[in-house]
C-alpha positions as CSV (number, residue, x, y, z in Angstrom):
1,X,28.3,13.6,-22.5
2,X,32.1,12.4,-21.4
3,X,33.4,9.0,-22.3
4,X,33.5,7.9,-18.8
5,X,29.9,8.4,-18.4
6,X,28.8,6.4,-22.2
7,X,30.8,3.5,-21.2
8,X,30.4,2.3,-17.0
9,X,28.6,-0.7,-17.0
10,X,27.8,-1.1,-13.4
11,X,26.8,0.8,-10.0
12,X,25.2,0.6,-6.7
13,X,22.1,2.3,-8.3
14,X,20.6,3.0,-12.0
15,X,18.4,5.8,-12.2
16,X,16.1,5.5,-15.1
17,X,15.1,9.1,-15.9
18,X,16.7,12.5,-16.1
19,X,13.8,15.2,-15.2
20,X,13.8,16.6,-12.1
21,X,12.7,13.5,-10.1
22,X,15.8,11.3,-11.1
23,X,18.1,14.0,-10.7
24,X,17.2,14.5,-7.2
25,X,17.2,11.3,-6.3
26,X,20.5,10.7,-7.9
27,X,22.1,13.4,-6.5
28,X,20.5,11.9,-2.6
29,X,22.1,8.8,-3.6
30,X,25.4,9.3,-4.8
31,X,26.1,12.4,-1.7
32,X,25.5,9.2,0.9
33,X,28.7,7.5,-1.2
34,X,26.2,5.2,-3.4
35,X,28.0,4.6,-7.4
36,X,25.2,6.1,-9.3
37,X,24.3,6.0,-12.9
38,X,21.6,8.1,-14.7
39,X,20.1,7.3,-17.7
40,X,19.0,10.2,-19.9
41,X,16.4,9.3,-22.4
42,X,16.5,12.8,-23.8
43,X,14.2,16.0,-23.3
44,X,11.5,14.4,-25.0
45,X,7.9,13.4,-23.1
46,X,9.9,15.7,-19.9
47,X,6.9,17.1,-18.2
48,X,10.1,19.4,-16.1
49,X,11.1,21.4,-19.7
50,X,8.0,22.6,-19.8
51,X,6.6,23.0,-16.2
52,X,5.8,26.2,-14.5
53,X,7.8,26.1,-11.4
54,X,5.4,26.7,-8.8
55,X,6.4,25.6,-5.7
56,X,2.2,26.0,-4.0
57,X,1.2,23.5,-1.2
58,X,-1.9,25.7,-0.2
59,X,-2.9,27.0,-4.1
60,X,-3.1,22.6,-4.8
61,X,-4.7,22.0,-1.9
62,X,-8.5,20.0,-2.9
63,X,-10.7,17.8,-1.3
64,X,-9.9,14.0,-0.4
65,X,-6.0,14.5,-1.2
66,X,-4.6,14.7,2.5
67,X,-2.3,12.9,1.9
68,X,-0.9,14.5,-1.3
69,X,-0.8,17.9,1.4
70,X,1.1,16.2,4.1
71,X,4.2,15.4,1.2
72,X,3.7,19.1,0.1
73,X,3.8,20.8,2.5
74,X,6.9,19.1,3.7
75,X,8.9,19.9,0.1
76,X,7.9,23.0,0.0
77,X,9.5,23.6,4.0
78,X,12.9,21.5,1.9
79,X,12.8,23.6,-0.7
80,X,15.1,27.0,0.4
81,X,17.9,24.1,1.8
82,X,17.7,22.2,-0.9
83,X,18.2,25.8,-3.4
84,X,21.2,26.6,-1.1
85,X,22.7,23.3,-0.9
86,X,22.2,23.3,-4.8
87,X,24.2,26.8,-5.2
88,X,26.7,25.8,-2.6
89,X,27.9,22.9,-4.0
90,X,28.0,24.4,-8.2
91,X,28.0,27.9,-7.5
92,X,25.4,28.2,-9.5
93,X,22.3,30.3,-9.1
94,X,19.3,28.2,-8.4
95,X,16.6,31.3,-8.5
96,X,14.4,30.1,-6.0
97,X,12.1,32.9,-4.9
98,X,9.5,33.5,-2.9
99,X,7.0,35.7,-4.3
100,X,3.4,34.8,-2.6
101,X,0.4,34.2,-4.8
102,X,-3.2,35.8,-5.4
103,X,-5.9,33.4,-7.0
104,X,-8.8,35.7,-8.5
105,X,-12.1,35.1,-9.1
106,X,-12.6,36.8,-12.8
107,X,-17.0,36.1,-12.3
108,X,-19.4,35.4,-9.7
109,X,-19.2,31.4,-10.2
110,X,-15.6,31.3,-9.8
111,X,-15.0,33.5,-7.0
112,X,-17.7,31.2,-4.9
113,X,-16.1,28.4,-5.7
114,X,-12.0,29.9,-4.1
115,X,-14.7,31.5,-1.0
116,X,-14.8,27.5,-0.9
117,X,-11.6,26.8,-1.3
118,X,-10.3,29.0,1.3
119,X,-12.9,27.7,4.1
120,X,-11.2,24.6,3.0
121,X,-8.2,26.0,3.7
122,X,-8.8,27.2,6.9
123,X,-10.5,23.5,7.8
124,X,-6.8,22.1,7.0
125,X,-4.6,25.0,9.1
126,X,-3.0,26.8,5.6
127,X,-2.3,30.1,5.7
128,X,-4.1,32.3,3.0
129,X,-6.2,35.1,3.5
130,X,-9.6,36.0,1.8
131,X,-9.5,39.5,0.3
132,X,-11.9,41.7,-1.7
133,X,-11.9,42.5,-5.0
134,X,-10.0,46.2,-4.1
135,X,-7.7,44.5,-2.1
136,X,-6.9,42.2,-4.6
137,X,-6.1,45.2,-6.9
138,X,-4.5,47.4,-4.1
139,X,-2.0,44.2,-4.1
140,X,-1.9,43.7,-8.0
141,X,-2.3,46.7,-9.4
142,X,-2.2,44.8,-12.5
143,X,-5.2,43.0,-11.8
144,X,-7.9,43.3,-14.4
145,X,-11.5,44.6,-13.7
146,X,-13.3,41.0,-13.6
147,X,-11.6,40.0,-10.7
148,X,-13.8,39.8,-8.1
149,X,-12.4,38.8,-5.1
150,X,-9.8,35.9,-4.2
151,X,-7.5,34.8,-1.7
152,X,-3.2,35.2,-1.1
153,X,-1.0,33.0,-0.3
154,X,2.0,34.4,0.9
155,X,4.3,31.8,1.5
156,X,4.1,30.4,-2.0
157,X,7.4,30.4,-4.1
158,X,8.5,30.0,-7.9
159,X,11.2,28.4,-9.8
160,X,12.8,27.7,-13.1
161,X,12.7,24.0,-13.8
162,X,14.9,24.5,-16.7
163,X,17.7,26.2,-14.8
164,X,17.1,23.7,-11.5
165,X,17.6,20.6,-14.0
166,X,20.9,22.4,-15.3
167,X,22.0,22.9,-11.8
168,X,21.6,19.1,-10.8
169,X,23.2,18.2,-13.2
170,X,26.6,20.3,-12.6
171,X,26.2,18.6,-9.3
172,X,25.3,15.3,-10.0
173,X,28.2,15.1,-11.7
174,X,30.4,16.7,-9.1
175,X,28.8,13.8,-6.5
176,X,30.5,11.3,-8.1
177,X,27.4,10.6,-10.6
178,X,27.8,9.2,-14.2
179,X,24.9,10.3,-16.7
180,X,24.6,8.1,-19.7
181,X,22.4,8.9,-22.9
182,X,19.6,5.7,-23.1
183,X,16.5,4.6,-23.4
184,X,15.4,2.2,-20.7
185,X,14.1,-1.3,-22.1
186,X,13.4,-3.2,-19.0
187,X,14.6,-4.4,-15.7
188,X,16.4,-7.3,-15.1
189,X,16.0,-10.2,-12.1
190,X,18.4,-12.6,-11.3
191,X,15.8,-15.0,-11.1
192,X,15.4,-15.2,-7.6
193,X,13.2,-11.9,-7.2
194,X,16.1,-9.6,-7.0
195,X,17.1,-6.8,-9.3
196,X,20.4,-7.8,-11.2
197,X,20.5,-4.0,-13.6
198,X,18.5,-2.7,-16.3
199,X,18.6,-3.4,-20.1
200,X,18.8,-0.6,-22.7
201,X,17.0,-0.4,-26.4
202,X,20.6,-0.6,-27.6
203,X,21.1,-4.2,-26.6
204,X,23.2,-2.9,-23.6
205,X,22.9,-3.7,-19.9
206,X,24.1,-2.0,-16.9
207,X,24.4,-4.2,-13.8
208,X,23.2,-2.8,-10.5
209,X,21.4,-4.9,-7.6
210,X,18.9,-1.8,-7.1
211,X,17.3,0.2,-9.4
212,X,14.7,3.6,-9.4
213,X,12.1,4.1,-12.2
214,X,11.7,7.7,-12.4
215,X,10.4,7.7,-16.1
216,X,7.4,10.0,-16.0
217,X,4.9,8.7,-18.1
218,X,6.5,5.6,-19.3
219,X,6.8,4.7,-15.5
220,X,3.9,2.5,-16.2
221,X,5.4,0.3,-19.3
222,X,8.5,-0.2,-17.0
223,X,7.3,-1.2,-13.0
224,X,5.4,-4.6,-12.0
225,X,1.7,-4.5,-12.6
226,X,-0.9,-2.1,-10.6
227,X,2.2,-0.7,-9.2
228,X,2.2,2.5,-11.0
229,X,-0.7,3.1,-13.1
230,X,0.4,6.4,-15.0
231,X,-1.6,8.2,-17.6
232,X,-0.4,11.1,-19.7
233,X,-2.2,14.6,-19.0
234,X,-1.4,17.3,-21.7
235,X,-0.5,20.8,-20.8
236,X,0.6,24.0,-23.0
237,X,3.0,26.6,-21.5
238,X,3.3,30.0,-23.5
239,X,6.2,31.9,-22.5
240,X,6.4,36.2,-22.7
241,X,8.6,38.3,-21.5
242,X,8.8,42.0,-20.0
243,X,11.1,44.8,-20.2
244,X,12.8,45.4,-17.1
245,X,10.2,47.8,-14.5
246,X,7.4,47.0,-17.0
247,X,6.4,43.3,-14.9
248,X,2.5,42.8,-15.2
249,X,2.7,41.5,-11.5
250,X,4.7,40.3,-8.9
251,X,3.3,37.9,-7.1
252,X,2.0,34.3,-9.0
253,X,-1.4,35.0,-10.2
254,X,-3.8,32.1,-10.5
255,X,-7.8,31.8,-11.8
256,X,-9.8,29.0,-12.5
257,X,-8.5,28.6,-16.2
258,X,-4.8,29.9,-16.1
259,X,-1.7,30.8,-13.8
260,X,0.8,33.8,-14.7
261,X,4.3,33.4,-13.1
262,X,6.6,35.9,-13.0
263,X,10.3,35.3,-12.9
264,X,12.7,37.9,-11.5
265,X,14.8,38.0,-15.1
266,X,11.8,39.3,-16.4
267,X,10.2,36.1,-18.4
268,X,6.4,35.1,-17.6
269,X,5.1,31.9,-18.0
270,X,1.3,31.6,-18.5
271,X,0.0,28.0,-18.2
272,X,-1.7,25.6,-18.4
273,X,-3.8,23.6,-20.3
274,X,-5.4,20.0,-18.6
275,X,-6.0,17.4,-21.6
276,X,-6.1,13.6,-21.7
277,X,-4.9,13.5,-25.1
278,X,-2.5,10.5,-24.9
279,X,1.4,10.9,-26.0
280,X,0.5,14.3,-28.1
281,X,3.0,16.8,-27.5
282,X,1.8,19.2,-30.1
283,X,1.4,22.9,-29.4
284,X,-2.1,24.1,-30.7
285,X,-3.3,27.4,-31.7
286,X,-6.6,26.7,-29.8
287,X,-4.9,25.8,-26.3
288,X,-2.0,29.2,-26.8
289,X,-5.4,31.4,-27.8
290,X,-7.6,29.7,-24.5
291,X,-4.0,30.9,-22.1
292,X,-3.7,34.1,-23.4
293,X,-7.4,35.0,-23.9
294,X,-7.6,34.1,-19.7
295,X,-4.2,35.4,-18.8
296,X,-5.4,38.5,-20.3
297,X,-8.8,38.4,-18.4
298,X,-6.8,38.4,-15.2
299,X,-4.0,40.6,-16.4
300,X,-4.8,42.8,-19.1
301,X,-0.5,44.1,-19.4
302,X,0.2,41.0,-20.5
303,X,-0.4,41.8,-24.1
304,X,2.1,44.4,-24.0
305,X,4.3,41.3,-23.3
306,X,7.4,40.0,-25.8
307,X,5.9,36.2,-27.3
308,X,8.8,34.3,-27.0
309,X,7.7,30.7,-27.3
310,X,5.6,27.8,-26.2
311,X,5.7,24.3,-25.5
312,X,3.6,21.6,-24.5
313,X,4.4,18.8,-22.2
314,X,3.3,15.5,-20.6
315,X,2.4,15.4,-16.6
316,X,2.3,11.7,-15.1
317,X,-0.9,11.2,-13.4
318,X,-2.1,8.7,-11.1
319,X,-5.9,7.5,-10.2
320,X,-5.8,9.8,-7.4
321,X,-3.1,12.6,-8.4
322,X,-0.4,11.6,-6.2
323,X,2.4,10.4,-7.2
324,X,4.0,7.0,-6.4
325,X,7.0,6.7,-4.2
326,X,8.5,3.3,-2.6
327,X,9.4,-0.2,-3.2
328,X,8.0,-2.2,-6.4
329,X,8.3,-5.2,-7.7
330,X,11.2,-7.4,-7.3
331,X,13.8,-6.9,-4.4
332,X,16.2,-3.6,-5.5
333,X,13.3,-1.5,-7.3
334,X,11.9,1.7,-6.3
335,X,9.5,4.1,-8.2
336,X,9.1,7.3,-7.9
337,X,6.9,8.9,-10.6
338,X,3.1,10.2,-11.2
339,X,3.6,13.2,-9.7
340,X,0.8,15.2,-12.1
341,X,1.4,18.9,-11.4
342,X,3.5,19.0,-8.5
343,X,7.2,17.7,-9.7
344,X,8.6,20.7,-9.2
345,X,7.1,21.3,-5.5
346,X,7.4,17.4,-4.4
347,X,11.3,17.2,-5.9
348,X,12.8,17.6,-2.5
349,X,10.5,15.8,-0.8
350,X,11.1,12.5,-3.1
351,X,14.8,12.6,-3.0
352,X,14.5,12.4,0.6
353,X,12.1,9.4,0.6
354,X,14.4,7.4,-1.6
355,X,17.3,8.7,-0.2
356,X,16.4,7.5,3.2
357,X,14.9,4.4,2.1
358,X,18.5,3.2,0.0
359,X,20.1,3.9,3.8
360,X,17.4,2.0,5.6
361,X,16.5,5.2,7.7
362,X,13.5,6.8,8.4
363,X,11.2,8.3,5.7
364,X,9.4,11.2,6.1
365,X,6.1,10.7,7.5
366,X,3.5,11.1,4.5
367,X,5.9,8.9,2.1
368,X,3.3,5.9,3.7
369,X,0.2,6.9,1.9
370,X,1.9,7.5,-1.3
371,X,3.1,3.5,-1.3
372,X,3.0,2.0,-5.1
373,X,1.0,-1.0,-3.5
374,X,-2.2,1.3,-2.8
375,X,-3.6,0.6,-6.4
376,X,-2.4,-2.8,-7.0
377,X,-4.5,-3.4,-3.6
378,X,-7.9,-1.7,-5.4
379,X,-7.0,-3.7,-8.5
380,X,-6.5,-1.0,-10.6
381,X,-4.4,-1.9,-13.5
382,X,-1.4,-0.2,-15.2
């Protein structure tokens, strides 16, 4: 970090967080003219260092979460500007691609359930399209014998959240945008209900009459009660790698118990575990053997694959999945957190909600049903 960035002590807007979230939101802010400060509290309990990357409205599509939908399918329509903004103003590559995905049924049971899944689909006006089990293969090759029928989506896409983060940061920075290393204590009031800055576990403060909590799943310790009710959901990531014309697939590949997604630099990233195991980041041999034992199910050339690491990571998780975005607590303070697996897909989407809503514009239309007051209204507690 620069000096100039340890030691400012004010700005229009503190962002508390560095993942993918903050950034974008940061980077919203500071391209309107807003002084921005980040606060980086360090790779850590980052669910982006270890996400996948998909960016797949119609494969997270379920019952009773319309509302989630609405806000992805709008990022997902952001996401190619928001790439090419991105490489514009860093020249940096951003690696957006759209590759389309195939979700397999690998027995009976689960192949009902995505027959389901794409009526559902077709209820809702998403484009996939049901295919049999030689289809499936005729389009992965790679496919393994069990599967047994499934469904593409074409228009689904794939990103590195590793390389995005890297990029916002180059232009963060080049916005006008300080990034401090920190750990956010608390907010502070002036006493009158108005935000007056943040104060840091140093001792420190910085002084700003509006703040964003973007802390993924500390959200909850920091915002006003009820507001954002965050739990910690575990997942495990192993990450493999092919030599260049050997790639087990090309498209996203998806089953009931694990995704494969390819990269165009040759990597593959097969994820991901779901466990409510509080604040434990640890990678175990039982979750790495349950990925690879399905990833090979679906895509037997994956164990030809280089093993190049694995990580597990934290995902912020409402009651209801979707993640909270809006105006909390004392005059000044927005949130913008819980948003479980879709971080990656919903980043576009957020930064324009805050953006918009530090310029008193419009916000996009489904940033109303993702309001932080919908759970302190059916008193659920943080």
């Amino acid at each position: 970090m620069d000096g100039e960035d340890q030691t400012r002590s004010g700005a229009d807007l503190v962002v508390a967080g560095a993942g993918l979230i903050g950034l974008s939101c940061a980077l919203e802010a500071a391209r309107s003219g807003l002084e921005v400060v980040v606060v980086d509290a360090g790779a850590g309990e980052r669910a982006s260092e270890v996400a996948a990357g998909m960016i797949a409205p119609v494969g997270e599509a379920s019952w009773g979460e319309e509302a989630l939908l609405g806000a992805a399918l709008d990022s997902a329509a952001r996401w190619p500007g928001f790439a090419e903004r991105l490489e514009e103003e860093t020249g940096e590559p951003v690696g957006y691609r759209r590759c389309g995905a195939l979700h397999v049924g690998l027995d009976r049971d689960e192949t009902a359930e995505l027959r389901r899944m794409h009526d559902l689909h077709g209820e809702l006006g998403l484009e996939s399209e049901w295919l049999t089990a030689g289809a499936c293969r005729k389009l992965e090759p790679g496919l393994g014998t069990d599967a047994a029928g499934g469904y593409v989506a074409a228009g689904e896409a794939e990103v590195d959240p590793r390389r995005v983060l890297a990029v916002l940061r180059i232009a963060c920075r080049r916005a006008g945008a300080a990034i401090r290393e920190g750990v956010v204590a608390g907010v502070r009031d002036d006493g009158s209900g108005r935000v007056a800055g943040i104060e840091l576990a140093d001792g420190s403060r910085i002084d700003s009459e509006r703040v964003l909590l973007a802390t993924g799943v500390r959200l909850g310790e920091l915002a006003a009660a009820g507001t954002a009710p965050i739990r910690p959901v575990k997942g495990e990531v192993v990450r493999l790698r092919a030599r260049p014309g050997e790639e087990p697939c090309e498209r996203i590949i998806a089953s009931e118990r694990v995704y494969v997604v390819p990269r165009a630099n040759g990597e593959v990233v097969v994820g991901a575990t779901v466990e409510d195991r509080g604040f434990d980041t640890r990678v175990t041999a039982g979750g790495v053997h349950e990925l690879l034992r399905e990833a090979y199910r679906a895509v037997p050339e994956i164990a030809e694959l280089e093993l190049t690491g694995f990580a597990a990571g934290l995902r912020p998780t409402t009651p209801d999945n979707a993640p909270v975005i809006g105006r909390a607590g004392p005059e000044g303070l927005l949130v913008a957190g819980g948003h479980h697996r879709n971080g990656v897909l919903l980043a576009p989407f957020t930064a324009a909600a805050i953006g918009a809503m530090l310029q008193d514009e419009p916000v996009p239309e489904a940033v109303a049903a993702l309001a932080p007051g919908r759970f302190a209204a059916s008193g659920v507690a943080s």
